[in-house]
C-alpha positions in Angstrom: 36.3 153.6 88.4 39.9 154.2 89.5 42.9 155.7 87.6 45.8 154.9 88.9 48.6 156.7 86.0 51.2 157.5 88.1 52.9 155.1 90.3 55.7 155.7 92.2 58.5 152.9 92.6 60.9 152.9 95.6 63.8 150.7 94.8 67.5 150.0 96.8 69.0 149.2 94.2 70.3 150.7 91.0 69.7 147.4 88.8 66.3 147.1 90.7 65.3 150.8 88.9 66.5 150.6 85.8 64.2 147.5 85.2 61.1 149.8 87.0 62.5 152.9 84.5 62.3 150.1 81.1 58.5 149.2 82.5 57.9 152.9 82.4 57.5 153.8 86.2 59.3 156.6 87.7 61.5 155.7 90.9 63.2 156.7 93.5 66.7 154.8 95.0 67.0 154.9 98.9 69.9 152.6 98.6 68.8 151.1 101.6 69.1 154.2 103.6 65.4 154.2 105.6 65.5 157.7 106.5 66.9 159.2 103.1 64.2 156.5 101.3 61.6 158.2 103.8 62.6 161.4 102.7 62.6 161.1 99.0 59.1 159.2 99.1 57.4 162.2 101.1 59.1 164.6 98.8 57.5 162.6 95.5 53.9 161.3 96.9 51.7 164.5 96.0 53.1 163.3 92.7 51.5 159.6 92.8 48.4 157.7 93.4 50.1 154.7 93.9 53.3 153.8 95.7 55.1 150.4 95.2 57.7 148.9 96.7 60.0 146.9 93.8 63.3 144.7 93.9 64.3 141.8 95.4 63.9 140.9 98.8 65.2 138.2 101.1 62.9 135.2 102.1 61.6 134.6 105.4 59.4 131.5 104.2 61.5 128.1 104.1 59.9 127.2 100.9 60.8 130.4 98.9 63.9 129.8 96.1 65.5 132.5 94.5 64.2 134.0 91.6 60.6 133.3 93.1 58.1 136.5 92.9 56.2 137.6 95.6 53.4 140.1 95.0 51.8 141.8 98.3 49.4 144.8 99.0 49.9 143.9 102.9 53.0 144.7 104.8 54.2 144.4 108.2 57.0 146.0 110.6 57.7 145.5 113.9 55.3 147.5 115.0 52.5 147.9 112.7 50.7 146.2 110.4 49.3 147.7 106.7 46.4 146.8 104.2 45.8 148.3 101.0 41.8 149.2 99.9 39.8 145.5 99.7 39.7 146.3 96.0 43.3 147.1 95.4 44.1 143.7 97.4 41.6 141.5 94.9 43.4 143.4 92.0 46.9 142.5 94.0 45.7 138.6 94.3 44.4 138.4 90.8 47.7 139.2 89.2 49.7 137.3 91.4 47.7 134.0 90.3 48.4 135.1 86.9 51.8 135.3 86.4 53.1 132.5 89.1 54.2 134.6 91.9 53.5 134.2 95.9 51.2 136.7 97.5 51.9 137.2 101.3 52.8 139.6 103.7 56.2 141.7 103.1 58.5 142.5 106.4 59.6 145.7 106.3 62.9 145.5 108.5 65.1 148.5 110.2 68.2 146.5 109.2 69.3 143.5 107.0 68.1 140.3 108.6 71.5 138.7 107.9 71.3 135.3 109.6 69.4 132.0 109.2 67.9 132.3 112.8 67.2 136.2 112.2 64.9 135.2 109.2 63.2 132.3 110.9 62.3 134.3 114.0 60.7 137.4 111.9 58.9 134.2 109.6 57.7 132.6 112.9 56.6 135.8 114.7 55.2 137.8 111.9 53.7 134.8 108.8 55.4 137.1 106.2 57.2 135.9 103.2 60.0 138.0 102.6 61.8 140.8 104.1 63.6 144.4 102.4 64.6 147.4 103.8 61.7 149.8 101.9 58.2 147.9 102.4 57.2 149.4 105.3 58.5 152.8 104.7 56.4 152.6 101.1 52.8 151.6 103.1 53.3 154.0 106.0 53.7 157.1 103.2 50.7 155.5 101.5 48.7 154.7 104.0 49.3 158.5 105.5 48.4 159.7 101.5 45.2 157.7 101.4 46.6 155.9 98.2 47.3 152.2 97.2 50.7 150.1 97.8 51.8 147.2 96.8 55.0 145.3 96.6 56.4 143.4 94.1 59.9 141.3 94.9 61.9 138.5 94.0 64.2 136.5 95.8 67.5 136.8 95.9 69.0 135.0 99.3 66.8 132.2 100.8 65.9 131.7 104.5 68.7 129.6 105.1 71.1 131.8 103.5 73.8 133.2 106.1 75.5 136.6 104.4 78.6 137.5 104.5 79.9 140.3 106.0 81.0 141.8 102.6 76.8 141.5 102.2 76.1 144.0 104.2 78.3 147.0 103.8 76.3 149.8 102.8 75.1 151.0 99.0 76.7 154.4 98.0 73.7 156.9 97.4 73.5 156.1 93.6 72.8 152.5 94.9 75.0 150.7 93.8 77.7 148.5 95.8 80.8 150.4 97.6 83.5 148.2 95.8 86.1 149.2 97.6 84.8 148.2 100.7 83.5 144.8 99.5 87.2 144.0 98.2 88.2 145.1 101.7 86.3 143.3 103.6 87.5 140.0 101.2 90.8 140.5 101.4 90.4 140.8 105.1 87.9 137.5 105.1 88.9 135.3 102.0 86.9 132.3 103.1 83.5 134.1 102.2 84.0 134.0 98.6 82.1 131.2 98.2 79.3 132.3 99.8 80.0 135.9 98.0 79.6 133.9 94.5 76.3 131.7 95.3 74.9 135.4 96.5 75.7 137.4 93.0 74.6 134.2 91.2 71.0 133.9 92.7 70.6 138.0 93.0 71.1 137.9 89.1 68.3 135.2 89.0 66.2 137.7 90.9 66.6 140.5 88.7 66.4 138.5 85.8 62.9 137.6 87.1 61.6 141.0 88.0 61.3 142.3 84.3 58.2 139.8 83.8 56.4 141.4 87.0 57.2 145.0 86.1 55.5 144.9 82.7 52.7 142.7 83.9 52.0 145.4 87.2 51.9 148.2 84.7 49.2 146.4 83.0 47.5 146.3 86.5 47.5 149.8 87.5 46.9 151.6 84.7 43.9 149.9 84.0 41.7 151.9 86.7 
């Protein structure tokens, strides 16, 4: 039998850990930062006996809408691929036929796959569902721990989705968005606003539907 108490969220985003912190999991914010997420993970792991990976993510599969959930225990970079335990994984599947959600393979990418041709490549070359910036960094720690990881995301931009360049400035440390820049980058490119609008609209959606998941993993892992 298998006890897994304390599990260890890595998260981007601010929003994305304060719905972990309400579910009860401890977390840590990389805010997209691989190397400072790497470095708060290794410093936290002889803490945990499980890692997961939890926010929203963009899709690489066509059929993915925002607001969907995908639920993994298998992640893939360019370079390697990881597998939690068999048993973790039919834990992982079980729950993700319970509560709705798409269970896949996660891309763990060096940098934001901003661009509908971008995505489809990574889909094409690699079969996974989505993509964020912490996956892989999560199952390599595992992995190197000897514990379980899973991820647990929801969509926020679809594969077709083109982001803006106001998108992809980088999170301050706290994780949350460097207004300043973002109203720079506007005022210097008005005509993404639009596009600016539909992407805070369907990221909300995402959040929004990672409070369901984050309650309904805690039942999963503390039940070992």
């Amino acid at each position: 039998m298998h006890r897994l108490s304390t599990v260890l969220c890595t998260s981007g985003l601010a929003a994305e850990a304060k719905i972990a912190r309400a579910a009860g999991f401890p977390v840590v914010i990389g805010a997209g930062d691989r190397e400072r997420t790497a470095a708060l993970v290794e410093s936290a792991v002889q803490g945990a006996n499980c890692l997961m990976s939890f926010g929203i993510a963009g899709a690489l599969a066509p059929s993915l809408r925002a607001g969907d959930v995908v639920i993994s225990a298998e992640v893939v970079s360019d370079r390697n691929r990881w597998q939690a335990a068999e048993w973790f994984q039919t834990h992982v599947a079980d729950l993700a036929r319970e509560i709705g959600a798409f269970q896949g393979a996660v891309f763990g990418a060096s940098a934001i796959l901003a661009t509908e041709a971008d995505k489809s490549r990574t889909w094409r070359k690699t079969g996974a569902l989505a993509v964020d910036l912490e996956s892989d960094v999560v199952a390599r720690i595992a992995s190197q721990a000897g514990i379980p990881f899973l991820v647990a995301r929801t969509i926020a931009d679809t594969a077709c989705r083109e982001l803006p360049p106001a998108a992809l400035i980088p999170l301050l440390e706290a994780g949350t968005p460097n207004l300043s820049r973002v109203l720079g980058s506007v005022l210097r490119r008005p005509r993404q606003i639009g596009t600016l609008i539909r992407l805070a609209r369907e990221t909300r959606m995402a959040l929004l539907a990672l409070t369901g998941p984050a309650y309904a993993l805690r039942g999963l892992v503390t039940a070992f």
